[in-house]
C-alpha positions in Angstrom: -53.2 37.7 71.3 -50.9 40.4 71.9 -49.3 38.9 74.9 -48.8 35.9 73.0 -47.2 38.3 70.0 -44.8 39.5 72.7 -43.9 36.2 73.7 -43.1 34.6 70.5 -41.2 38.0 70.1 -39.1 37.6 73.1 -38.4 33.9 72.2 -36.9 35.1 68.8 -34.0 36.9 69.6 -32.5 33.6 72.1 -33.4 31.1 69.1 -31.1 33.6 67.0 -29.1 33.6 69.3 -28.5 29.9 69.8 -28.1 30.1 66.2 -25.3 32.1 66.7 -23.9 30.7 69.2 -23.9 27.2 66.7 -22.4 29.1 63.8 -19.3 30.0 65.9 -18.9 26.9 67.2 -18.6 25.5 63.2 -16.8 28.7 62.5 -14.0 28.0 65.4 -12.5 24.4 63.3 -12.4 26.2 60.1 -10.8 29.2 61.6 -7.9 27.2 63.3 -7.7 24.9 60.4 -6.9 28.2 58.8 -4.6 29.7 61.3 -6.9 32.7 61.8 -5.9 34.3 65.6 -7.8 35.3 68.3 -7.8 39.3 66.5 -9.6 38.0 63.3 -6.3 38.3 61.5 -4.9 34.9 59.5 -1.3 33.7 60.3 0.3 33.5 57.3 3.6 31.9 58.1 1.1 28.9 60.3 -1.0 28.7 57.0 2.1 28.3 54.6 3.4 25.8 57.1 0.4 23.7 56.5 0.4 23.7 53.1 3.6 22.8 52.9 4.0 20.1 55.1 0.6 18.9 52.8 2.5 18.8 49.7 5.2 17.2 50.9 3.3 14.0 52.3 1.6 14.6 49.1 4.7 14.3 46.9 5.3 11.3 49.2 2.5 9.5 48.3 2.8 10.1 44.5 5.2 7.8 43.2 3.3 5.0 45.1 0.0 6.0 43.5 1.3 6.5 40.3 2.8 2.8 40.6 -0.3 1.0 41.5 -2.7 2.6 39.8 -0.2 1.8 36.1 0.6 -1.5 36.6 -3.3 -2.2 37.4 -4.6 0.1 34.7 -2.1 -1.9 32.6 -3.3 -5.2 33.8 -6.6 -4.4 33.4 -6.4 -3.1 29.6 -3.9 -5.9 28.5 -6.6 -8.5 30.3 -9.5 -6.4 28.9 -8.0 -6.7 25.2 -6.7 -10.5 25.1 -9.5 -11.9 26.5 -11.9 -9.9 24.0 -9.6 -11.0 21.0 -10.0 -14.7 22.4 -13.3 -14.7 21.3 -12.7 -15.1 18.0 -10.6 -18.2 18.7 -14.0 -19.9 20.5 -13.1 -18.2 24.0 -16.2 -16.9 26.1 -18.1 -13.7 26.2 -16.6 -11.6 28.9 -17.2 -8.3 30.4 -14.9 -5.9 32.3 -16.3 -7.1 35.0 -15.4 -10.5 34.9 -11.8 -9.1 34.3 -11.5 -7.4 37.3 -13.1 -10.0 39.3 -9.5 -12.5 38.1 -6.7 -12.9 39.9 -5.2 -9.6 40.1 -1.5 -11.2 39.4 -2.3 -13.1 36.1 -0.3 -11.2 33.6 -1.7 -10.7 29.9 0.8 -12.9 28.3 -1.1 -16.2 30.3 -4.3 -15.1 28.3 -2.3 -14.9 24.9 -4.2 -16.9 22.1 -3.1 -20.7 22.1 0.0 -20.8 18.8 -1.6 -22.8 16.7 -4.2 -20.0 16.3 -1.4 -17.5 15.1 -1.7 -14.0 15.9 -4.4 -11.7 16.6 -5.1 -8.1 15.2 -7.2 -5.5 17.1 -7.5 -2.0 17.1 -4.8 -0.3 18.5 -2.3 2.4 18.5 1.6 3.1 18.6 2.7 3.2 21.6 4.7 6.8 20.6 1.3 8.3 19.9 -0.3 7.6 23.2 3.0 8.8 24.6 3.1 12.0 22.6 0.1 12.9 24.2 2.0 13.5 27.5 3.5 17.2 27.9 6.8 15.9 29.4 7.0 13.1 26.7 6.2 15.3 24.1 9.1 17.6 25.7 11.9 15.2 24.2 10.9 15.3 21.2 11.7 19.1 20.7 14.5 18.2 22.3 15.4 16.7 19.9 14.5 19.1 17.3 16.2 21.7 18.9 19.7 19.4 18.7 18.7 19.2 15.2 18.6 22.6 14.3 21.6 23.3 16.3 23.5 20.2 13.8 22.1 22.4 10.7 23.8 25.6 12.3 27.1 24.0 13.1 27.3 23.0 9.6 26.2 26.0 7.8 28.5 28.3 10.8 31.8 25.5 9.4 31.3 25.7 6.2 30.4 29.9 5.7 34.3 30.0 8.0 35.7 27.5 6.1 34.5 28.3 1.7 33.5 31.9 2.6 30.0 30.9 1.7 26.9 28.5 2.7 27.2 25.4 1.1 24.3 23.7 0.5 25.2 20.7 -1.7 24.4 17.8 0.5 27.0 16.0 -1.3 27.1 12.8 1.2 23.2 12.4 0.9 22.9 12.7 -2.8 25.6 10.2 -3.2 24.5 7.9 -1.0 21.0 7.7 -2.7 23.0 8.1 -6.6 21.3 5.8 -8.9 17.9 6.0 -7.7 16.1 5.4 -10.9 17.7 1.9 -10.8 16.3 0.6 -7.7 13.0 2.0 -8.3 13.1 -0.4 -11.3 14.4 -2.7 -9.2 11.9 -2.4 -6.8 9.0 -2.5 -9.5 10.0 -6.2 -11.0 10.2 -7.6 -7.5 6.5 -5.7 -6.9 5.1 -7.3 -9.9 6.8 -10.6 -9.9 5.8 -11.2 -6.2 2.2 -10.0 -7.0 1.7 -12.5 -9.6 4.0 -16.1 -9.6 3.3 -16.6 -5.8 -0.4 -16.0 -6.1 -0.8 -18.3 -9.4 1.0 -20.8 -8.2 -0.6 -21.2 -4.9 -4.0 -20.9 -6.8 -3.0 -23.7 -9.3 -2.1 -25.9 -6.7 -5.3 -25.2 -4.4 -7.7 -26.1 -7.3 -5.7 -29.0 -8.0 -5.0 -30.7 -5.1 -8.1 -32.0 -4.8 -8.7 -32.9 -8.2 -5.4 -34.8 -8.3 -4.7 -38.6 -8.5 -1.0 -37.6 -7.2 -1.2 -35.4 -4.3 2.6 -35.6 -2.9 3.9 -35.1 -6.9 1.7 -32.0 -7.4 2.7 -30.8 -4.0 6.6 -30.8 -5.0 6.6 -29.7 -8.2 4.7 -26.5 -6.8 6.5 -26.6 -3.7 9.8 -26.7 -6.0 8.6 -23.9 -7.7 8.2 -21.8 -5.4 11.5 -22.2 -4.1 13.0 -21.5 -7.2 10.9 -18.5 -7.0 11.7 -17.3 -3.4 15.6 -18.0 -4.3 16.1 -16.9 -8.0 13.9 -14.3 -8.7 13.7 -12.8 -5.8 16.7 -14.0 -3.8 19.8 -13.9 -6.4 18.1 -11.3 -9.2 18.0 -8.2 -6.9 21.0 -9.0 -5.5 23.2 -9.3 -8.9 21.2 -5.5 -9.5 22.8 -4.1 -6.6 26.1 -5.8 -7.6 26.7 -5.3 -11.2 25.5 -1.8 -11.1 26.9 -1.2 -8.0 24.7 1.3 -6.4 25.1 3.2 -3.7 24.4 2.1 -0.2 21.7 4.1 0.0 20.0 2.7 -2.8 21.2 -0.6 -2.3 19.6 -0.3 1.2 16.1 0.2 -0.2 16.5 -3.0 -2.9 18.3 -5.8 -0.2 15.4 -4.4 2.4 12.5 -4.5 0.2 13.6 -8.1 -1.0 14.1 -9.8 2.4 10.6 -8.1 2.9 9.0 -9.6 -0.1 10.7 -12.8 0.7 9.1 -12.7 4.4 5.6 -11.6 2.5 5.1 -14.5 0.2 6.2 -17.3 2.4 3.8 -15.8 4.9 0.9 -16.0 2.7 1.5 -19.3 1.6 2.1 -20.8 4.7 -1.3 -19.3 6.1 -3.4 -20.6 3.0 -1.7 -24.3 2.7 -3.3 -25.7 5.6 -6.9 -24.3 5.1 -6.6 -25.8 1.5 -5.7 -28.7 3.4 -8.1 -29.3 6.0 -10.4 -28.2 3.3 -9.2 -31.5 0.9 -10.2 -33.4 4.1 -13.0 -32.2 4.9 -14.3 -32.6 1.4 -15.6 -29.3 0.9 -16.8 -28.5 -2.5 -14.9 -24.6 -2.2 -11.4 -24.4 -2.1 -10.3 -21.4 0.0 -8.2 -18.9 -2.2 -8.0 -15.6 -1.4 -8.4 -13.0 -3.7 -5.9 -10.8 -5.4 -7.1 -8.1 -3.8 -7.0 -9.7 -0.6 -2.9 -10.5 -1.3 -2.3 -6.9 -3.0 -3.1 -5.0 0.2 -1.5 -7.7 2.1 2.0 -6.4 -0.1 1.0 -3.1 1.0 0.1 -3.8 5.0 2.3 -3.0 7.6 2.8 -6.7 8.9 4.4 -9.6 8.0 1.4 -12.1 8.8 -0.9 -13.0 6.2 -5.0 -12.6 7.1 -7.9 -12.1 4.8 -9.3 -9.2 6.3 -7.0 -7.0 9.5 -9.2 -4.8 11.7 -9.8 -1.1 9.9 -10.1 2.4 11.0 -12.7 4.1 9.6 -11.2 7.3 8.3 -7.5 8.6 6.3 -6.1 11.2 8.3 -4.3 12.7 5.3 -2.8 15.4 7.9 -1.1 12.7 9.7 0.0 10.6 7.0 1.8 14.0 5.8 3.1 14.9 9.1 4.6 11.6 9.5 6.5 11.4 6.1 7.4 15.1 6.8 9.1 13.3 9.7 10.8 10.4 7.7 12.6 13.2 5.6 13.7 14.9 9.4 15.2 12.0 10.3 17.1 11.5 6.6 18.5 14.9 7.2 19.1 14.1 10.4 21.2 11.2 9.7 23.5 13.4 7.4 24.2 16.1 9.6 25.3 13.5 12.3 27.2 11.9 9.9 28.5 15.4 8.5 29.4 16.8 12.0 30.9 14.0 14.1 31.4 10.8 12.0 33.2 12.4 8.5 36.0 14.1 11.1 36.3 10.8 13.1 36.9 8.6 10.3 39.4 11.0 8.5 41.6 11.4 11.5 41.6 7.6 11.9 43.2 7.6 8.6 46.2 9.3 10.0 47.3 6.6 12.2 47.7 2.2 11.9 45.5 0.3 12.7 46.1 -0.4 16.7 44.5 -1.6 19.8 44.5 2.6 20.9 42.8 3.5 17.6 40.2 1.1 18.3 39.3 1.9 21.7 39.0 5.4 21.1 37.6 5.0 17.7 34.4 2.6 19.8 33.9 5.4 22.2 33.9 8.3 20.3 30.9 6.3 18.3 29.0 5.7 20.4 27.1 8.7 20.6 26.1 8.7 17.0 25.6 5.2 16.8 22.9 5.7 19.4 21.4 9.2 17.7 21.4 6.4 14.5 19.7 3.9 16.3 16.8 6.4 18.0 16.4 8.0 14.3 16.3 4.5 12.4 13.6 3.2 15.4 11.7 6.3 14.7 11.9 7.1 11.2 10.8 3.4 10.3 9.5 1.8 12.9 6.8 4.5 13.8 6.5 7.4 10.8 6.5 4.9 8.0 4.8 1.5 9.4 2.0 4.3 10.9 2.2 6.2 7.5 1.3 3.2 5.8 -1.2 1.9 8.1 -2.9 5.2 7.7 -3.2 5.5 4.0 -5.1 1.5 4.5 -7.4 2.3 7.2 -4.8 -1.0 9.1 -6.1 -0.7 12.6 -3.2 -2.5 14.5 -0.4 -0.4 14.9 1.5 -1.8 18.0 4.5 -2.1 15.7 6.9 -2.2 18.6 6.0 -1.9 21.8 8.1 -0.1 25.2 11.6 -1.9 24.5 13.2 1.0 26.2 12.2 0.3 29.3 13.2 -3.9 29.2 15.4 -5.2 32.0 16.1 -8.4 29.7 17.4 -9.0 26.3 14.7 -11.1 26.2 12.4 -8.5 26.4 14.1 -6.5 24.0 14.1 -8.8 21.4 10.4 -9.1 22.2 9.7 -5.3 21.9 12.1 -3.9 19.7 10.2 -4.7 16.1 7.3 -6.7 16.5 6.7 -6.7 13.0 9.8 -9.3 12.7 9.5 -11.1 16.0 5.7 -12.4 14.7 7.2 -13.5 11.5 10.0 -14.9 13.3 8.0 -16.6 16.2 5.3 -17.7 14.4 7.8 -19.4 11.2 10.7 -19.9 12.6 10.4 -20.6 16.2 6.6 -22.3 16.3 7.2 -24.2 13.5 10.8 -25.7 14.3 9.1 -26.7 17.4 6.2 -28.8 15.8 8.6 -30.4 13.3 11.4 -31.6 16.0 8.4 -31.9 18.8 9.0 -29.1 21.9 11.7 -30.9 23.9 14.2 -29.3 21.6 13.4 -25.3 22.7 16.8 -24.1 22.9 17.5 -25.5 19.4 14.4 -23.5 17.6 15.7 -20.5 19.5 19.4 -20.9 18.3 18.0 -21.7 14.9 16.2 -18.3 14.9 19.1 -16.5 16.1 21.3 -18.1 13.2 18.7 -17.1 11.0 18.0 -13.3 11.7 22.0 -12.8 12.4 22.8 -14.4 8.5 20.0 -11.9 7.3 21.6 -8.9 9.3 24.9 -9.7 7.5 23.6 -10.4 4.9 22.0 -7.0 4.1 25.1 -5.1 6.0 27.3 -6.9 3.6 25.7 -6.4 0.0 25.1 -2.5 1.4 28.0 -1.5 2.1 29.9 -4.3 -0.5 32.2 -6.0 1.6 32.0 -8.7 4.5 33.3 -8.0 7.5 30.9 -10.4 10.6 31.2 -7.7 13.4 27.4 -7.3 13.3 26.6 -11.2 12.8 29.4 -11.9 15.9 27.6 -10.0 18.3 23.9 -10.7 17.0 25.0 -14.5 17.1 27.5 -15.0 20.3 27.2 -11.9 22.5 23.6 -11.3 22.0 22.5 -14.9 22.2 24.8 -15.1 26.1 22.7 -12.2 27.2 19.0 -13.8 26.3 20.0 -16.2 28.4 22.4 -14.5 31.0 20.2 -11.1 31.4 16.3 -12.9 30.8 12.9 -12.6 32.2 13.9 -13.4 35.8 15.6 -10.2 35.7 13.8 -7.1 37.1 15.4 -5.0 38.9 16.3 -0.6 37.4 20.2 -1.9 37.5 19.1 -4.6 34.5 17.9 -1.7 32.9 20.7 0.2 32.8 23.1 -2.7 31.7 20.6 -3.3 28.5 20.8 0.2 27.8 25.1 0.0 28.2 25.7 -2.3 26.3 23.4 -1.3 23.6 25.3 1.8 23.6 28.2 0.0 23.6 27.4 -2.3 21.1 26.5 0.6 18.2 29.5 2.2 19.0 31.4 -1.1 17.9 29.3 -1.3 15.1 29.8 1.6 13.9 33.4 1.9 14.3 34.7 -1.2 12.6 32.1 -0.9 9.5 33.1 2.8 9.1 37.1 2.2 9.7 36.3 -0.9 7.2 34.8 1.6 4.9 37.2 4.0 4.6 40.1 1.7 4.3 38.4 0.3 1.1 38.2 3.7 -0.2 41.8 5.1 0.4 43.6 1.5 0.1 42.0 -0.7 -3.0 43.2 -3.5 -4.8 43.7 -3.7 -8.4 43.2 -7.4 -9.5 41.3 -8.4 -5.9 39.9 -12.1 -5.4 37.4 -13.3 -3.7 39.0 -13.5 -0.1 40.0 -9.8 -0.3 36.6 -9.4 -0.3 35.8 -11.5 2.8 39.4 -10.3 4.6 39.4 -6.9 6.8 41.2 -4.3 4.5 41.1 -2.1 7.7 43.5 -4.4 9.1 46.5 -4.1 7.2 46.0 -1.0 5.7 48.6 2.0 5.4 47.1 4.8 4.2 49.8 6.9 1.6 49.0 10.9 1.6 
């Protein structure tokens, strides 16, 4: 027993040893991997090497990574949502699976919903607020802020040199919005008058279709009705307030805007409900399908211009946000002013000191185009995200994608597509979708000129009861200019260069905009006519005016 103690004993220290010996040899690749020397000691400079080199192949790899893994993360999500939404339109069940296993090139707009099944709500979020969420994203935004603040110091630093004093009066803001009372007022008989007449006249005609022994009579008188009521109440009545008390543009802004909307509302919700009443009729179903008022009140109230019984809801009010995001509607007010205040006030009134000539123009267009840009971002943001999302908050309205990354278009196509989706549905679907099925689909370029024509008369339309005078610059580049580039810069068109000649001329273009409407502006002011007719109303004053000092 004891020699066999001693043996075992003798055997341990080798098997340790071994041991050893097998450690080292593990220990040697993670020692060179590390740069450590012969000595035990680590080169640093071999090590730093090494890491370097690493993430530089890493950086390397990052843009490519970052590329694939977006556009299939945005494949699969925009796959993933269409199909789902499809069911409700009698597509299939589907998992995420079957999703991945599709083509990996079919885009979501081949799975869209076929037209005559209108669009489709679902849960979703602006496009901003998912951004937001990004540090470097976020980032702009406080740049922004901080140019803001420095706008609110320039003024307060010019006016303490200038009066001696700070002058707070906001003079330019609380003209522009003079009158206020009036187009709440306003605002309140088009509210109540589009609540009730379109409602009870579509009711009366859906419980009496059926029941009558003239069909086509009692569809045109209600059908002439309505008419009257889309053009005289709320067509020519808000438009004679805005005239004969001649508010402010401000306030006239809030009246034209909120008409065209309730104009866009009620033809929505009675072209949705006429042809369920009328497949109803012919099916001869004993229950005529009218919504109810509630149903059509928060429809008034919805951020969207398609009409649907029920929209998909989030389950709680985020009263924080809602706040935060009218705190930000008010920003962007003062925002406006101070741009105004600080570079377009001193533009315009040096203007004055020269004729009108081909040099005053061209310098007048590029010295506006940076604040017609800051106008354009502000307007986007202020209405397009804080309000609609504001809104959409306070009803529990689950679909928020009301624009979606127009920034980033290579088309005007695109652009058109992304810039207000709110518009483009009511648009597409009533304009564009419907010209189509009346004059069969042969004639596509004609619905999309006819849509064009359409939301270029409305532009000028609200531009010229705003601001009280007609001057096309707007409707010339909406109708000719922008109408060459759908078709000259469109889908085909992908490259970053496209990119950059969207983004151009859309500087370009709000610099024009906003030079000949504010040289038109202040010509009216400084040069008006005593007894003037109706074509000095529709003539450019800008033109021939000669400002007297």
């Amino acid at each position: 027993m004891v020699g066999e103690e001693t043996t075992s004993l003798r055997k341990r220290p080798s098997r340790s040893g071994e041991n050893f010996e097998e450690k080292e040899d593990e220990r040697k690749p993670s020692e060179e991997s590390l740069g450590i020397s012969s000595n035990g000691r680590i080169d640093i400079k071999q090590l730093m090497a090494k890491k370097l080199r690493l993430t530089a192949e890493a950086e390397e790899l990052k843009p490519f990574f970052m590329k694939e893994v977006g556009s299939h993360f945005d494949d699969f999500v925009n796959n993933l949502i269409e199909k789902s939404t499809s069911l409700d339109s009698g597509g299939c069940a589907i998992t995420s699976f079957s999703v991945l296993e599709g083509d990996k090139n079919h885009r979501a707009k081949d799975l869209r919903a076929p037209p005559e099944h209108g669009k489709i709500f679902v849960v979703r979020r602006s496009l901003l607020d998912e951004l937001f969420e990004v540090d470097h994203i976020r980032t702009i935004y406080h740049m922004f802020i901080a140019l803001l603040i420095l706008f609110i110091l320039s003024t307060l630093v010019v006016d303490y040199i200038d009066e001696g004093r700070l002058v707070l009066e906001f003079n330019l803001m609380s003209y522009a919005f003079g009158k206020f009372p009036i187009a709440m007022w306003t605002w309140w008989t088009m509210f109540l008058s589009t609540l009730s007449i379109p409602y009870f006249l579509f009711q009366h005609w859906a419980r009496g279709y059926s029941r009558s022994s003239h069909p086509v009579v009692h569809c045109l008188i209600h059908g002439f009705l309505f008419m009257v009521f889309l053009i005289g109440v709320l067509g020519l009545g808000p438009t004679y307030v805005a005239l004969a008390y001649t508010l402010p543009p401000a306030s006239r802004s809030i009246v034209i805007l909120e008409q065209i909307r309730f104009i866009m509302k009620a033809y929505s919700f009675v072209r949705e409900n006429v042809p369920r009443v009328l497949n109803s009729a012919k099916e001869k179903s004993k229950i005529v399908p009218v919504p109810t008022v509630n149903q059509y009140l928060y429809f008034l109230f919805a951020p969207t211009l398609i009409y649907r019984d029920n929209y998909p809801r989030t389950p709680t009010v985020r009263w924080g946000y809602v706040a935060m995001q009218f705190l930000q509607v008010f920003g962007c007010l003062f925002y406006m002013y101070y741009i105004f205040e600080r570079l377009c006030t001193p533009l315009f009134r040096n203007i004055k000191q020269e004729p009108f000539s081909a040099r005053v123009l061209v310098l007048c267009v590029f010295n506006s185009i940076l604040p017609g840009v800051l106008i354009l971002f502000l307007m986007f943001f202020a209405f397009l995200h804080c309000w609609l999302n504001a809104f959409a908050e306070m009803l529990c309205f689950g679909d928020r994608m009301f624009y979606r990354d127009w920034w980033n278009s290579t088309s005007y196509s695109n652009y058109y597509r992304t810039w207000n989706v709110v518009v483009h549905d009511w648009l597409y679907y009533y304009a564009y979708k419907d010209f189509l099925w009346f004059f069969t689909k042969r004639f596509k370029w004609a619905a999309m000129l006819a849509v064009f024509a359409v939301s270029a008369v409305v532009h000028e339309y609200a531009l010229a009861v705003c601001l009280n005078f007609f001057y096309p610059v707007l409707f010339v580049l909406f109708m000719f200019f922008g109408m060459a580039f759908n078709f000259i810069v469109n889908d085909s068109r992908k490259r970053p260069f496209w990119n950059v000649m969207v983004w151009t001329s859309l500087f370009a273009g709000n610099g024009v905009i906003l030079c000949f409407y504010s040289q038109e502006w202040y010509a009216r002011q400084h040069c008006p006519l005593k007894n003037p007719t109706f074509l000095d109303y529709i003539r450019p004053r800008s033109w021939t005016c000669r400002y007297v000092f």
